[in-house]
N, C-alpha and C positions, 0 to 999 in steps of 0.2 A: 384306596391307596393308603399305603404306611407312610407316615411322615419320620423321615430321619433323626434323631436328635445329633446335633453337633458331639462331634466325637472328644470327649474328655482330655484334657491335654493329657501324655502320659509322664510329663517333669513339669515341675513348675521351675518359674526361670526367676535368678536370685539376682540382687543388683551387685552391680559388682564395687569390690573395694578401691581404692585409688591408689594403689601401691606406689606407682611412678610420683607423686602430689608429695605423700609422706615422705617418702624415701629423701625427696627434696629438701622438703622443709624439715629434716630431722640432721640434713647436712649443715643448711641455713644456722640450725641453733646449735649444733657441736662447734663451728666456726666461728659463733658470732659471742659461744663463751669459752672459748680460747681465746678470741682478744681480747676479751674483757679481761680474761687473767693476765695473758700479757701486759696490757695497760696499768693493770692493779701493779704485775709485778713490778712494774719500771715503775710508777711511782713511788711504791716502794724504797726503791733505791737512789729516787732524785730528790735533792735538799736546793731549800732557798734561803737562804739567811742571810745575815747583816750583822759586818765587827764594826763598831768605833772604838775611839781611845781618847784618855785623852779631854775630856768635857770639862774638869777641872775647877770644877763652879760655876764657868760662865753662860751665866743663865740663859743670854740674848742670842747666843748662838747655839746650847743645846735643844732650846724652845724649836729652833727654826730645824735641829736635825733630825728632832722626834718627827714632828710631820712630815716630812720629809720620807723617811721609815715608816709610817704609817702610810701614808698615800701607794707606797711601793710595795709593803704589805706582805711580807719574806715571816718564814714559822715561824724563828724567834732571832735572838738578836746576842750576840755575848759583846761585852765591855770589857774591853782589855788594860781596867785600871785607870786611876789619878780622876777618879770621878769627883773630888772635893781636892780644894784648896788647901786645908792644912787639919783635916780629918775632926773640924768638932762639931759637936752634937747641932748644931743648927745647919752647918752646911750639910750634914749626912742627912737631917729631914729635908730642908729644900731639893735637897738631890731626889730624896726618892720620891717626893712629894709628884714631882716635875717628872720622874722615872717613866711614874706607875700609869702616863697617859700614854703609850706604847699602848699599843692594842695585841701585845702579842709576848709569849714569853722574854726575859731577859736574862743574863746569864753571866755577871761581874768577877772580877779577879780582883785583887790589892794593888794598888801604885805606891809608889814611895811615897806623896803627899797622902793619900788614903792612910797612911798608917802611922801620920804624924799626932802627937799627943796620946789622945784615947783611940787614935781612929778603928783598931785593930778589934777591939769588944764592939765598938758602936758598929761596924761594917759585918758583924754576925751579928748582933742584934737588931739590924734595921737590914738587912738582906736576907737571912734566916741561912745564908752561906755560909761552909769550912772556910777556912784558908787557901785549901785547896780541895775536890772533890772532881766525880765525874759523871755522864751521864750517857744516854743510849738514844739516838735518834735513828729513826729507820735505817737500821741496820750499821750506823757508823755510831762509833765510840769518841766523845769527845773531852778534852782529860782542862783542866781548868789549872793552873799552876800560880805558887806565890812565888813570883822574884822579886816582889818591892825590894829587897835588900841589895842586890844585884849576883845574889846565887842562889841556891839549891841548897836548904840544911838535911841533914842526913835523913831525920825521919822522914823527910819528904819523899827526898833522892829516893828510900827501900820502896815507898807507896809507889811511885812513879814506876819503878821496875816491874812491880807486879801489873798494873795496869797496860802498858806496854805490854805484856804476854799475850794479851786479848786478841782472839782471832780473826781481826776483821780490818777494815780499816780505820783508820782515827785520823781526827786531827787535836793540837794543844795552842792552846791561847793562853797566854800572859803579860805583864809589864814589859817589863826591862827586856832586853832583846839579847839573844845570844853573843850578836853581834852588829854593828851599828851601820846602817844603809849611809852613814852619812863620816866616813871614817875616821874626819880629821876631828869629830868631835868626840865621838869613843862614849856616847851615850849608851853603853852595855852591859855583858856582864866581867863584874870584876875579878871572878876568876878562871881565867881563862881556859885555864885544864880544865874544869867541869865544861866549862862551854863546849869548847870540844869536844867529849867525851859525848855530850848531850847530843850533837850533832850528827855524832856515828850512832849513837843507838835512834833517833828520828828516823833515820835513813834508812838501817837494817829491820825495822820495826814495824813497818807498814804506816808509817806518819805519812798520810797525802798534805797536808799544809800546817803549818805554826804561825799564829798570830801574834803579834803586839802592838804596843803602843809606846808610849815615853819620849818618841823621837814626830816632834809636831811635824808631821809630812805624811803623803803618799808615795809607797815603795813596795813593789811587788817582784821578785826574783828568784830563780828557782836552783837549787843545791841541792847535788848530788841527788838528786829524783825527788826531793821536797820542795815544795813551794813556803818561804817565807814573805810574812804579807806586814807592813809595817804602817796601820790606820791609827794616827794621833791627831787628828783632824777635827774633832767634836766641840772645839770651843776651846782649848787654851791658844797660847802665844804663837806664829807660825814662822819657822825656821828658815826657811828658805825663800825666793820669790813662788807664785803659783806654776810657771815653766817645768820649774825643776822637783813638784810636789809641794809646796807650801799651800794648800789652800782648805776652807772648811769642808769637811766631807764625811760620810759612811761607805763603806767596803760592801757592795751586793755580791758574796758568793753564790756560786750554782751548779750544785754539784748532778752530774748524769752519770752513774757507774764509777768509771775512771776518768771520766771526763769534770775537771773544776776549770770554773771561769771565774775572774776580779776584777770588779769593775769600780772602780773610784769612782761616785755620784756627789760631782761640787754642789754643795749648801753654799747659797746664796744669804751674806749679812749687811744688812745694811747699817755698817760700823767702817771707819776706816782707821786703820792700826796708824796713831801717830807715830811719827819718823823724827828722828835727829838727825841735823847736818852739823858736819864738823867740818872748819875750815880756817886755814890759815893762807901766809904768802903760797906754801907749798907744795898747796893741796888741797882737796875735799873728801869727804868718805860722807855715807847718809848709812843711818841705823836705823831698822828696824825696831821696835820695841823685841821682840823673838831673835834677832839677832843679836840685842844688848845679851840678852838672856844666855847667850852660847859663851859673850866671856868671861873669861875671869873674875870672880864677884864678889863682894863683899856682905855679910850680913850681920846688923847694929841694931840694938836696940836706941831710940834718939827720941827725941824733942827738942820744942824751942822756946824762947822765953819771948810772948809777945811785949809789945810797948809801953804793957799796962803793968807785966811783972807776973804773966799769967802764964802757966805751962799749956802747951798745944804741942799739935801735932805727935801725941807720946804713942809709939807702935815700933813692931818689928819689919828694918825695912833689908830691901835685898836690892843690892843697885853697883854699878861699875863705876870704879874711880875714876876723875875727871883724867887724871894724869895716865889710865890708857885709853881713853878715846884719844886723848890729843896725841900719844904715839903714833897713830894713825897720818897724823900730818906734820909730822916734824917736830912736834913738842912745843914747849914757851920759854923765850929767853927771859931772862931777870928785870928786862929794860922795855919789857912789852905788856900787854893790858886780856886781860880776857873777859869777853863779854858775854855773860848769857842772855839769851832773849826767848820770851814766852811765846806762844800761838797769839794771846790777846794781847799782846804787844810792851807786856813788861819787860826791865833790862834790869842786870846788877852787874856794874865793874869788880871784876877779881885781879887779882896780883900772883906774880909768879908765887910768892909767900904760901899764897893760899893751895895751890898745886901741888906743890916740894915742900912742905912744913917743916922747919927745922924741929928738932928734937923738943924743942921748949913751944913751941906754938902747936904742934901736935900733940902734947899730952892735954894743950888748949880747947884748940877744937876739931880735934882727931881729922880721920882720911874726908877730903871730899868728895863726894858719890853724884852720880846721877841714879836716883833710884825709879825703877819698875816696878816694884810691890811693896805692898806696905800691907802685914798681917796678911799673905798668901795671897791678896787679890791685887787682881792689873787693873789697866785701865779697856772697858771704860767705869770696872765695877767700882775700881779705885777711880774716885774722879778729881785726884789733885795731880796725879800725875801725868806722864814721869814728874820729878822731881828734885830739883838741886839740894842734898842735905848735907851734913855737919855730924860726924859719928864719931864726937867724942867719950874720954874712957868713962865719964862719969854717967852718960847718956843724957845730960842737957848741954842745952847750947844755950847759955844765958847771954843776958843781955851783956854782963862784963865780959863776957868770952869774945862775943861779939867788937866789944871796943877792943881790947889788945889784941886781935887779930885781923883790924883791918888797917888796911893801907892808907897812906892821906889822900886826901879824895874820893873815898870808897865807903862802901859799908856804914858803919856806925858815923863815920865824920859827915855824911850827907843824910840818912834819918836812923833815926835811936829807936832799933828795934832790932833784934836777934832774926824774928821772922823774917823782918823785910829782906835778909840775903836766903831765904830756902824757898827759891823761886818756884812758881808752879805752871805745869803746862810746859818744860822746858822743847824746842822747838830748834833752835841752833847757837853751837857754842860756838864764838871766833875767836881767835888770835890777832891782835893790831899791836 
């Protein structure tokens, strides 16, 4: 018998591919780096940042804003000016000193105090900043402007035009404010035709928001399709109660395309801004130290002659005449007493005399002030103030100055000393 052998296959059989598998997974990765580019591109275009204004030296409550901004931790950060108290070479290093613990870029303008004395070399020299310049952040143009002065000088105005041309959108951060969120005080710019003028080109221009500072508050408002954002919050004096915007803070913007969001973030100090009460039969009124600040003011160069014959207190001080807070309640007649009293509970009797100076006791011992600063610092970095002073024409207040200008009963006739009437810690003035 033949034995058969198995019959040779006549194809051999291939494995086959997995078309439907691939096909899939090749949809999987076109999809999944499309949204990756989408994601890349929105980020792209979404900004997180942080304006203050406004910090002004004081150290105890810029210390508390930096971390504050760190913990929150936005790209970078612009400072919309008055970062030092009266622009000299030690408050520009403690400032930047204090700056530079920001974990994240910063980005400063000029304030009016910034560019007091030398401040305007030392703030390019210790910034490594123009005056004014600009910069490129994902996709938005940010333009930095000097109005310390309270306008626009010309070579600026030409820069400013060109930048403005730029095809995208921008925002501008500066000082002084076009225009003042707070109107009856008119902390702006002083000429108003450029303000204006500034105002139409923002608007036609593709400006999505303008920042400043100058005006101690939180104020966010939006004109004619721009948002103006008004963060003076950082540490100087606070204008108004916290209700109404008076309170310490930083500005968290958030920009998504055409989408900005402002959000005021209160810093918490544990300081409390001593208050004046004023009070007569007629009336009371309580001042803020920030609201002394708003009025009408006087600034003297003074000292006083201690007990011993010794000149003290010698600086430049910035302070309201006693004679318009007491406008506030009716004034002082001729035949009535004024009392100031401290926090730690000192007191000195004044005489109408001393209020209303006649022409010959005023060249004595000139207007008298309650003063808020002394040499650009408040309190609590000034720590005598406020304070009751004497801003006569020669700038001391000697001790003889002292005797022919006080009243019987008062002053020099109860202890023999100039100082003893430039009370410290002033607390509340009355009329009796």
């Amino acid at each position: 018998m033949t034995q058969r052998l198995p019959k040779r296959p006549t194809h051999v059989a291939r494995r086959k591919f997995p078309y439907p598998i691939f096909i899939g997974a090749l949809v999987i990765c076109i999809v999944a780096a499309f949204a990756v580019h989408r994601h890349v591109a929105s980020s792209r275009n979404r900004l997180v940042f942080a304006v203050v204004g406004d910090s002004q030296g004081r150290s105890f409550v810029w210390e508390n804003v930096i971390g504050a901004i760190n913990t929150a931790s936005p790209e970078f950060v612009l400072h919309c000016g008055d970062m030092v108290a009266s622009g000299t070479r030690v408050q520009y290093e403690d400032f930047a000193s204090q700056t530079n613990k920001l974990k994240m870029p910063w980005y400063p303008v000029l304030g009016n105090h910034d560019i007091r004395g030398d401040g305007l070399s030392l703030f390019t020299e210790l910034t490594g900043k123009d005056r004014y310049y600009s910069f490129l952040e994902k996709g938005h143009k940010f333009i930095a402007l000097d109005s310390s002065q309270g306008f626009i000088d010309d070579l600026q105005m030409s820069w400013l035009m060109e930048q403005l041309e730029w095809n995208g959108p921008k925002f501008v951060f500066m000082h002084i404010p076009l225009f003042d969120p707070l109107p009856e005080v008119e902390h702006s710019f002083t000429d108003r035709d450029q303000a204006n003028k500034l105002k139409e080109l923002f608007a036609a221009k593709d400006v999505k928001a303008v920042f400043n500072g100058h005006v101690h508050i939180f104020d966010s408002k939006e004109d004619n399709g721009v948002l103006y954002v008004t963060s003076g919050g950082a540490g100087a004096l606070l204008y108004v109660p916290p209700e109404e915007g008076g309170f310490h803070h930083y500005a968290l913007v958030q920009v998504d395309r055409d989408s900005i969001k402002v959000e005021a973030v209160q810093v918490d100090v544990e300081f409390e801004e001593p208050r004046i009460k004023v009070m007569s039969q007629e009336g009371e009124k309580e001042f803020t130290l920030g609201e002394l600040s708003l009025l009408p003011s006087l600034e003297a160069n003074s000292s006083f002659e201690n007990q011993f014959g010794n000149l003290r207190g010698q600086g430049l001080y910035v302070g309201v005449p006693v004679s318009t807070l007491l406008s506030y309640v009716g004034g002082i007649r001729p035949d009535q007493t004024l009392i100031i009293t401290c926090s730690d509970g000192y007191s000195q009797e004044f005489s109408y005399d001393n209020v209303y100076p006649s022409p010959e006791w005023a060249e004595i011992q000139g207007t008298m002030l309650v003063a808020y600063e002394k040499d650009g610092a408040v309190p609590p970095d000034w720590q005598e103030g406020p304070r009751l002073i004497f801003a006569p024409p020669d700038g001391i207040y000697s001790n003889d100055d002292c005797a022919q200008t006080s009243s019987p009963g008062q002053g020099w006739n109860v202890y023999k000393s100039a100082g003893g009437r430039w009370a410290r810690f002033v607390s509340e003035i009355e009329v009796k």
